[in-house]
MARTIFI-936368 format. One line per 10 residues: number of its first residue (from 1); their letters; for each residue x, y, z of N, C-alpha, C. Coordinates in steps of 0.001 Angstrom, whole numbers. Layout:
N
NUM = A = X/Y/Z/X/Y/Z/X/Y/Z | ...
This chain:
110
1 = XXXXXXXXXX = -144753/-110321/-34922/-145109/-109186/-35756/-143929/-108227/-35811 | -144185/-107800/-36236/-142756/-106511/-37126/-142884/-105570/-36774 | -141869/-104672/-35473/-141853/-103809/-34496/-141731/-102708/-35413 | -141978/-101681/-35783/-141456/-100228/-36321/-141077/-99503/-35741 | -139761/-98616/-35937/-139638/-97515/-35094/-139977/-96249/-35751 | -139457/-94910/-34990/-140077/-93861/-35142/-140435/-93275/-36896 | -139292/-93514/-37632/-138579/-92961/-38668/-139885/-93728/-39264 | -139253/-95586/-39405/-140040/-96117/-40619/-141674/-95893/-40143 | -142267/-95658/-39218/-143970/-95095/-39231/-143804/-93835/-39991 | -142789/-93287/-39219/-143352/-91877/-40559/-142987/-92077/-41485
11 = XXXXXXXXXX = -142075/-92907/-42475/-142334/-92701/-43879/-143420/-93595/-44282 | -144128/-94598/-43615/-145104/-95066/-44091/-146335/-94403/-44170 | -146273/-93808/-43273/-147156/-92423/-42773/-147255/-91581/-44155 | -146423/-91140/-44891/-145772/-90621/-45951/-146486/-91152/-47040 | -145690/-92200/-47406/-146483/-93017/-48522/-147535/-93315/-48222 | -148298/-93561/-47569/-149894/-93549/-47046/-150589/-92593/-47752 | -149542/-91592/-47443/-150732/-90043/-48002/-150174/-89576/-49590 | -149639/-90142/-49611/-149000/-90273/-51522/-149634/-91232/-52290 | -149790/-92301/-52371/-150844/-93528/-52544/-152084/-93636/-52271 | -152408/-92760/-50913/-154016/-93715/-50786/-155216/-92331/-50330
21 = XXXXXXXXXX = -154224/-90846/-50837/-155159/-89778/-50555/-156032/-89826/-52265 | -157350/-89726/-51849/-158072/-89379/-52784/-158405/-88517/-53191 | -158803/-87997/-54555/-159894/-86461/-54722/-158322/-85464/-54766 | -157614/-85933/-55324/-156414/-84760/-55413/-156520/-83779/-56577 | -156629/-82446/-56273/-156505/-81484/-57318/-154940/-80576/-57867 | -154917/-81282/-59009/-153513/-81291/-59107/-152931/-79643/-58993 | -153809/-78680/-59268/-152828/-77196/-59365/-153153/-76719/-58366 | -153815/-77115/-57218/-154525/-76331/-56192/-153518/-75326/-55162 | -152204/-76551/-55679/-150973/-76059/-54898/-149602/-76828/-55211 | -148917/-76356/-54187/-147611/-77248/-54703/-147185/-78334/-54022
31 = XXXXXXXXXX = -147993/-78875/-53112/-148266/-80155/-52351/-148893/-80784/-53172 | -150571/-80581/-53528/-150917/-81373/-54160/-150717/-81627/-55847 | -149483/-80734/-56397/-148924/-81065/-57416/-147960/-81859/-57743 | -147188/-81729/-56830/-145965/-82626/-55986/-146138/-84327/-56189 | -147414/-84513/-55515/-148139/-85919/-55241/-148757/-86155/-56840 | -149565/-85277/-57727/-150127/-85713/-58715/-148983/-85958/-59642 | -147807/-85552/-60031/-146401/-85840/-60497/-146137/-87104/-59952 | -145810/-87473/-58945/-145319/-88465/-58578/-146588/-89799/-58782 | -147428/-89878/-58660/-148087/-90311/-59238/-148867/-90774/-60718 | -148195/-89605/-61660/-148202/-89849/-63072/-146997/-90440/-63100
41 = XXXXXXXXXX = -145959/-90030/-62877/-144797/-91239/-63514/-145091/-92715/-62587 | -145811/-92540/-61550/-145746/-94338/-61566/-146919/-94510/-62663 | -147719/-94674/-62775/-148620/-94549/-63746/-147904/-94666/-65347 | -146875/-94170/-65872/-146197/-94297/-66879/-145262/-95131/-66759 | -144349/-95151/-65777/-144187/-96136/-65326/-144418/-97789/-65835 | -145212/-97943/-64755/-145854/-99506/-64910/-147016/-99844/-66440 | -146983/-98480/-67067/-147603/-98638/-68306/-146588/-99246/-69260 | -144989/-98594/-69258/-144155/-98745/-70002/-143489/-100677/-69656 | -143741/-100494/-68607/-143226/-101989/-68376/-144099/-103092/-68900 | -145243/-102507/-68582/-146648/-103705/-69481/-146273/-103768/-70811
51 = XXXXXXXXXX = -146154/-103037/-71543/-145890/-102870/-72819/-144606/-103455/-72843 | -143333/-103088/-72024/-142301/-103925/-72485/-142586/-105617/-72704 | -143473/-105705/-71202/-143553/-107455/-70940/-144110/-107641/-71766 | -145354/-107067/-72575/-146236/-107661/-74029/-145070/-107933/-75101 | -144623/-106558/-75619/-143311/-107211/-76455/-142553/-108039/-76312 | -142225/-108287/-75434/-140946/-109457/-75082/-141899/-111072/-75238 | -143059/-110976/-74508/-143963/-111997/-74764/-144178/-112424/-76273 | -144202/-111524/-76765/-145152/-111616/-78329/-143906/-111442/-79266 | -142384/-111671/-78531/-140757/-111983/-79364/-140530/-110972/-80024 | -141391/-109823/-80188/-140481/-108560/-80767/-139239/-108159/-79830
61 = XXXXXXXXXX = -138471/-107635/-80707/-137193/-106961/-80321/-137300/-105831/-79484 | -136346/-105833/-78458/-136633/-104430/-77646/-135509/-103387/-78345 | -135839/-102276/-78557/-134856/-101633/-78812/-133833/-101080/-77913 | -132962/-100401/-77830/-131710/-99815/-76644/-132801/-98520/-76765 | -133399/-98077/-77304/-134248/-96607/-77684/-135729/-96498/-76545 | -136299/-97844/-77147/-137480/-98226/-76400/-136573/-98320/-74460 | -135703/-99410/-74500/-135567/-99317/-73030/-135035/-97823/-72361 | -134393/-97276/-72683/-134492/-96079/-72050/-135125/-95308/-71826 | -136285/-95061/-72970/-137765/-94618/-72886/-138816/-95395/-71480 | -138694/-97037/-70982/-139221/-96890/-70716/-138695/-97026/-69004
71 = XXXXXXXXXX = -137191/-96705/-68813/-136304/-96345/-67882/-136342/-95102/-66936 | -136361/-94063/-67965/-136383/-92567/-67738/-137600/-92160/-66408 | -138662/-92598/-66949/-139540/-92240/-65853/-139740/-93151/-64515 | -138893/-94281/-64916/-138762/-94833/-63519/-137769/-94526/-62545 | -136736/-93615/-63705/-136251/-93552/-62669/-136359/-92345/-61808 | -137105/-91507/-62935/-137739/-90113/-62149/-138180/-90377/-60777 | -139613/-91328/-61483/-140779/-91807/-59757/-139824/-92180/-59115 | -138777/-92594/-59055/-138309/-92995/-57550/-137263/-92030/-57028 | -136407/-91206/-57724/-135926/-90019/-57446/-136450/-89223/-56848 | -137936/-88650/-57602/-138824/-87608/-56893/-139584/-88541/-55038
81 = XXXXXXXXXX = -139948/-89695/-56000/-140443/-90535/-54172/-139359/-90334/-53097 | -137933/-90228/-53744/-137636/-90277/-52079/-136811/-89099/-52038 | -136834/-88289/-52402/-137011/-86788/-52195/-138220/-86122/-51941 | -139197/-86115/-52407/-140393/-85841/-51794/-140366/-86167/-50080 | -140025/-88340/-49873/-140200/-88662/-48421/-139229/-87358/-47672 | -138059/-87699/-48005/-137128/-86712/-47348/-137216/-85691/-46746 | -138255/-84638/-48069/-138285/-83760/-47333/-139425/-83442/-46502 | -140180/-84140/-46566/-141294/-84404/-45251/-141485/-85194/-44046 | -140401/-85580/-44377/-139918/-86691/-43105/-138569/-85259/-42099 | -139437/-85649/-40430/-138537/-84516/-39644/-136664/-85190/-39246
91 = XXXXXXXXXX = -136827/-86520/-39577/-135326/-87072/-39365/-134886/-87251/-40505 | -134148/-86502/-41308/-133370/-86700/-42470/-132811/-87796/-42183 | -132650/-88433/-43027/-131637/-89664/-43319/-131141/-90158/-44532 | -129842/-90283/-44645/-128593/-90795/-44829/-129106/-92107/-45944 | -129749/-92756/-45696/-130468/-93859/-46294/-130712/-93653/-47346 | -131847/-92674/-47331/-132834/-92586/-48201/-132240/-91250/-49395 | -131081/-90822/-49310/-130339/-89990/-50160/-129470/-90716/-51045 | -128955/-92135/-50210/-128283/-92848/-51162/-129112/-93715/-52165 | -130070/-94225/-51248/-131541/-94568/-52794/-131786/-93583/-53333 | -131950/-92317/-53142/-132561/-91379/-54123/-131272/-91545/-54948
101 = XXXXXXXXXX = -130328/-91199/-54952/-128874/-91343/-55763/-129120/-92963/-56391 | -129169/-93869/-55887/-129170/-95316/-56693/-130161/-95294/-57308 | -131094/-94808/-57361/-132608/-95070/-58175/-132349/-94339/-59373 | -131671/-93215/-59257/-131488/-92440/-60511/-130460/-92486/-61379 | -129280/-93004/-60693/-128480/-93947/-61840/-128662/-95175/-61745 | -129176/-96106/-61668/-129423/-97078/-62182/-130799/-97038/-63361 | -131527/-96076/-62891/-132577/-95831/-64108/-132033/-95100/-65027 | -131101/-94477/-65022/-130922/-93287/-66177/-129533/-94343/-67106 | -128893/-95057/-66374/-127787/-95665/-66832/-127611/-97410/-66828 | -128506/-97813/-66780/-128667/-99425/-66701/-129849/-100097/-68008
């Protein structure tokens, strides 16, 4: 089985409560607005990709217009995901700044 140390429990710990908290009221505050954001762009997200995979299935053309459209917010959700982890996680790390940096140019520029 697959030992964890301190860091990776708490960011799973993290995403645990980003993913699997229920009953979230999005203006109640700026925690639970934080999470309802990050949660609409995955949500747009994986909407935009369904729709890409239908088009591509069904041989329409993708446009350079359409893919950046449906780029942009992915690469948000993962910008804001690991800035969000970051800053709720008590061991900053080095790691997870250079994914926040790779997630957002490669979504904004690929």
């Amino acid at each position: 089985m697959l030992k964890l140390n301190k860091v990776d429990e708490e960011i799973l710990a993290i995403l645990k409560e980003i993913f699997l908290t229920k009953n979230i009221q999005p203006l109640t505050s700026d925690e639970h607005m934080r999470l309802w954001i990050i949660r609409s762009l995955l949500a747009v997200s994986v909407f935009g990709l369904i729709v890409r995979v239908f088009l591509w299935l069904m041989g329409k053309e993708i446009s350079a217009e359409f893919s950046a459209l449906v780029s942009m917010p992915i690469a948000l959700f993962f910008g804001l995901l690991f800035i969000h982890i970051n800053t709720k996680s008590e061991n900053t790390s080095l790691i997870v700044f250079v994914l926040t940096w790779i997630s957002i140019v490669v979504g904004l520029y690929v």
